[in-house]
N, C-alpha and C positions, 0 to 999 in steps of 0.2 A: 443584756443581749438575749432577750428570750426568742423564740422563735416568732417569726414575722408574713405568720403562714397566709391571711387575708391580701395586703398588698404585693407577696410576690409572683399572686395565683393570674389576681388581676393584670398585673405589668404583664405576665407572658403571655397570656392570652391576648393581648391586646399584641406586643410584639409580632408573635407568627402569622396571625390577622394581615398587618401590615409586611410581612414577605408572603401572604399565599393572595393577597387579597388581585385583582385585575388592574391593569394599568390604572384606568382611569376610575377607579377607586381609591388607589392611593393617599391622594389627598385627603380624602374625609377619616378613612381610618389611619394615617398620622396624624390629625388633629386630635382622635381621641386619646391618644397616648402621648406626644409631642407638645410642651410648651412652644408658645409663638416664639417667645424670642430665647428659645434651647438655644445652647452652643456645644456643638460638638468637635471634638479633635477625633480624627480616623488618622490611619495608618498612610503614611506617603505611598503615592503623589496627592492620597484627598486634603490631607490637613486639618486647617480649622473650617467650620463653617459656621456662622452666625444667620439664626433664626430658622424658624422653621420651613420656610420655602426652598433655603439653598440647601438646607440637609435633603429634602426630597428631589432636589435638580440635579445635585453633587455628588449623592452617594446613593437616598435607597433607588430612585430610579434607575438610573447605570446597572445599578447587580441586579434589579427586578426584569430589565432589559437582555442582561447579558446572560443570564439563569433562565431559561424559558422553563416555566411552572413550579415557580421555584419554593419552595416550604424550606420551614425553618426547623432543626433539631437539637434541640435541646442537649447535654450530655449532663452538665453542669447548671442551676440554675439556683443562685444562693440571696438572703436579703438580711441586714445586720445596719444596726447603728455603726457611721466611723467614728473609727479614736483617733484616728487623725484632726491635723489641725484642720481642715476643709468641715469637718464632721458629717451632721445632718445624715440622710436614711437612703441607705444607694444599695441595688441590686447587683450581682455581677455574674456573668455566665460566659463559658463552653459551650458553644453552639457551632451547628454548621449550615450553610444556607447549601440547598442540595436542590441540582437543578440541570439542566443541558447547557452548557456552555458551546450559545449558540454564536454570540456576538461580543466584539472587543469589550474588557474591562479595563478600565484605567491604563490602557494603551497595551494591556497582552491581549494577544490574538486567541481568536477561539479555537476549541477543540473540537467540537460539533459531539462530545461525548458525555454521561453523563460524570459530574462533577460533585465535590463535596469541598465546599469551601470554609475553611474553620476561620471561627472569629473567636478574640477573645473581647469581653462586653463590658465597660463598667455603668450606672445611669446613677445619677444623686434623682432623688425622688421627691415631687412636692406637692402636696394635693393634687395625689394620683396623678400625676406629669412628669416627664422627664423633663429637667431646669439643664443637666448636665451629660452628659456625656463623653469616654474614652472609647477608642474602639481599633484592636488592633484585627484587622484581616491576615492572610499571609498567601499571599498574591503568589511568592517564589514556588510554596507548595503546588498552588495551580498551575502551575506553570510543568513539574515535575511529571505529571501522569503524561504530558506531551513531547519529553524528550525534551525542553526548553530549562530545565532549572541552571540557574546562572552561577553553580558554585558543585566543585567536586563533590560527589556522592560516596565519599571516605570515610565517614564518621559515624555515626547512630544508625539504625533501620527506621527507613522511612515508612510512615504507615500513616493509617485513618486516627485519630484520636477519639480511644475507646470511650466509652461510660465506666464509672467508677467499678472497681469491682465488684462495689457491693449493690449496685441499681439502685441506688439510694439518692441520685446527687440532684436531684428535681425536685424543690422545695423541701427538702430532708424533715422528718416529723422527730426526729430522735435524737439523741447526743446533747453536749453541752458546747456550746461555742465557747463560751470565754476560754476553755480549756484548749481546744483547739486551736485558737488563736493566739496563747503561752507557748504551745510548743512551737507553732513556726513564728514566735519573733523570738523565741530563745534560739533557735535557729538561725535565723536571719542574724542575729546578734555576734554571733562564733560565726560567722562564714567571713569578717573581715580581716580576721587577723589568719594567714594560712604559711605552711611550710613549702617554701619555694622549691626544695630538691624534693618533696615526695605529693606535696598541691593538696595535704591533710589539714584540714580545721579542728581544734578541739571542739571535742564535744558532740560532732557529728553520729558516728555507728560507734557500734559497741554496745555492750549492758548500759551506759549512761548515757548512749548518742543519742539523739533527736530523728534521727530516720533509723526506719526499721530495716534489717537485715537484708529483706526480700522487697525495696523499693523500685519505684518503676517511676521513670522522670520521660515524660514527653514532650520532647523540643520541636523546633519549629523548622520549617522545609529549609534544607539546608545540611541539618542539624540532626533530624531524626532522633530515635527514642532509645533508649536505655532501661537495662538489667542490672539491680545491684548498685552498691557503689563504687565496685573496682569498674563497672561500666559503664557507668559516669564519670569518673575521672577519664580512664582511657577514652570515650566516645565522644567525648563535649569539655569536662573544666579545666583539665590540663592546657590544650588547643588553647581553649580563651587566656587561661593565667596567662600562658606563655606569652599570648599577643598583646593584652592587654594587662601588665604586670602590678600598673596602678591604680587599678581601676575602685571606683567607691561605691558603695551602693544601698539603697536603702532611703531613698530620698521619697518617699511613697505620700502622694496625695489622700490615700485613701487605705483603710484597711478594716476588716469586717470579718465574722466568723459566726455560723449557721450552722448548726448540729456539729458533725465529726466532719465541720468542711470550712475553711477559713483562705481569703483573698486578699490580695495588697498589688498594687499596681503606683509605679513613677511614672511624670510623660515631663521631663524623663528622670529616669530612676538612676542609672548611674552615668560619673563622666571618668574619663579614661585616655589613654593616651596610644596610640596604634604602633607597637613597637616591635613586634616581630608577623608573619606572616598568618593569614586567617584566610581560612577556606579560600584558597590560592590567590589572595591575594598581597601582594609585600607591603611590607613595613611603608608607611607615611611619613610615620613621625609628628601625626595629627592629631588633635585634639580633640576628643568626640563624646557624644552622649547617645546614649541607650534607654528608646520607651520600653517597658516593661511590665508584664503583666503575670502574675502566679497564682495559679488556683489549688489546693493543697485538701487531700483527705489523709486524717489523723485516724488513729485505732488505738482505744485504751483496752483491749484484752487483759495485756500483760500488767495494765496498773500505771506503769508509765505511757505516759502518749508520746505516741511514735507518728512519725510521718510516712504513710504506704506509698500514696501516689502523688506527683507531680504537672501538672497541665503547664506551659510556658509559650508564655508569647511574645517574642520579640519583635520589634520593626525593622527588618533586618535592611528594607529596602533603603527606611532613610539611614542604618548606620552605614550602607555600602555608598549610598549615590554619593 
């Protein structure tokens, strides 16, 4: 897992190309980034799209349309071999498409303001091609700065999703991934078994936990961000335990780790059962799965690596519709 600084310079450049470039440009610089017959999954209502014509009809033109001038920013932008079973050489990033939300997006209305639209990114990479693609938007957010977000705003602080603290998260030159990427699946590992009266995982915080004392977890519209871990449970994991009691997770296509930055994404990552009430809405009694997406920086300071910050992208659209 050494650093993979040549091909994730090129993927991006080629990426923001194809959000700054002119309509009728599009075409030619998706082609230069874009296998023909890519398949990509996006975040409901886009779905799957197969081949390269419908991703440009289905998805970049619509946000190229609906974003007048729209560029592309970076926050996040990491590249690693997966260990996962999929494997092969995939980029993944925190980005936002930033632009005037002049015209409907996947059926929300506009704001006529300007807008910052976070995406979460994954691409498998193939002689300099994208072959694959995940790609969660979070539409609820946009929706949010217009007085439209479809789910009580009782939980986290809703905010812009920062860049890493340390300005590092754009092709990072330093750290060791493999290490990064031990601490969030020993991580990931201890988050399935937890204590229902107090919503604690072993292993978590503390001199031996896996997130550092001073962590900052950034969720999705809806959802909003957290301080700490007493503010992540109150803000966000309790809420979920509560509603979704059974839920299993870790079912991840892909996972990769770049400097002090490591990524894992399910589509979908966990299934679950809708059994008490979430962001106003009651209990089903239904059977659901959850896309998910986590982008993770690590800090060995202290010796042991610790987890600082958290980026998360859910599809909240398809868990709600």
């Amino acid at each position: 897992m050494g650093q993979m600084t040549d091909y994730r310079h090129e993927i991006l450049a080629k990426l923001r190309d194809v959000a700054a470039v002119p309509e009728h440009g599009l075409s030619a610089s998706a082609a230069a980034v874009i296998a023909p017959d890519s398949v990509w999954e996006v975040a409901h209502p886009v779905n799957r799209l197969e081949g390269r014509e419908a991703i440009i009809g289905q998805f970049l033109m619509p946000l190229k349309q609906a974003l007048s001038h729209m560029r592309r920013r970076d926050e996040i932008f990491i590249g690693g071999q997966n260990i996962r079973h999929e494997k092969g050489t995939w980029v993944a990033s925190v980005t936002h498409y930033v632009g005037t939300f002049d015209r409907t997006l996947f059926g929300l209305a506009p704001s006529g303001k300007l807008s910052f639209v976070r995406s979460g990114e994954f691409y498998r990479i193939v002689d300099g091609q994208i072959a694959e693609a995940k790609i969660i938007i979070d539409l609820p957010d946009l929706a949010r700065p217009a007085g439209r977000l479809p789910f009580p705003r009782d939980l986290g602080t809703e905010m812009m999703f920062p860049v890493p603290a340390t300005h590092d998260g754009v092709c990072p030159t330093a750290g060791a991934a493999a290490a990064s990427l031990a601490v969030v699946e020993g991580m990931l590992g201890d988050l399935h078994v937890y204590d229902p009266d107090s919503n604690h995982s072993p292993g978590q915080t503390g001199a031996d936990g896996r997130w550092h004392d001073d962590m900052l977890w950034y969720g999705p519209g809806g959802v909003g961000s957290t301080y700490r871990w007493d503010g992540f449970l109150g803000d966000h994991r309790a809420a979920f335990l509560k509603a979704f009691p059974d839920r299993k997770g870790g079912n991840h296509y892909c996972r990769i780790g770049d400097g002090n930055y490591a990524a894992v994404s399910g589509w979908p990552s966990m299934t679950m059962t809708h059994q008490d009430t979430y962001l106003g809405v009651p209990a089903t009694g239904q059977a659901l799965t959850l896309r998910v997406m986590d982008f993770y920086r690590c800090e060995f300071a202290s010796g042991r690596g610790k987890i600082m910050e958290n980026w998360v992208r859910l599809d909240y659209v398809y868990l709600f519709r």
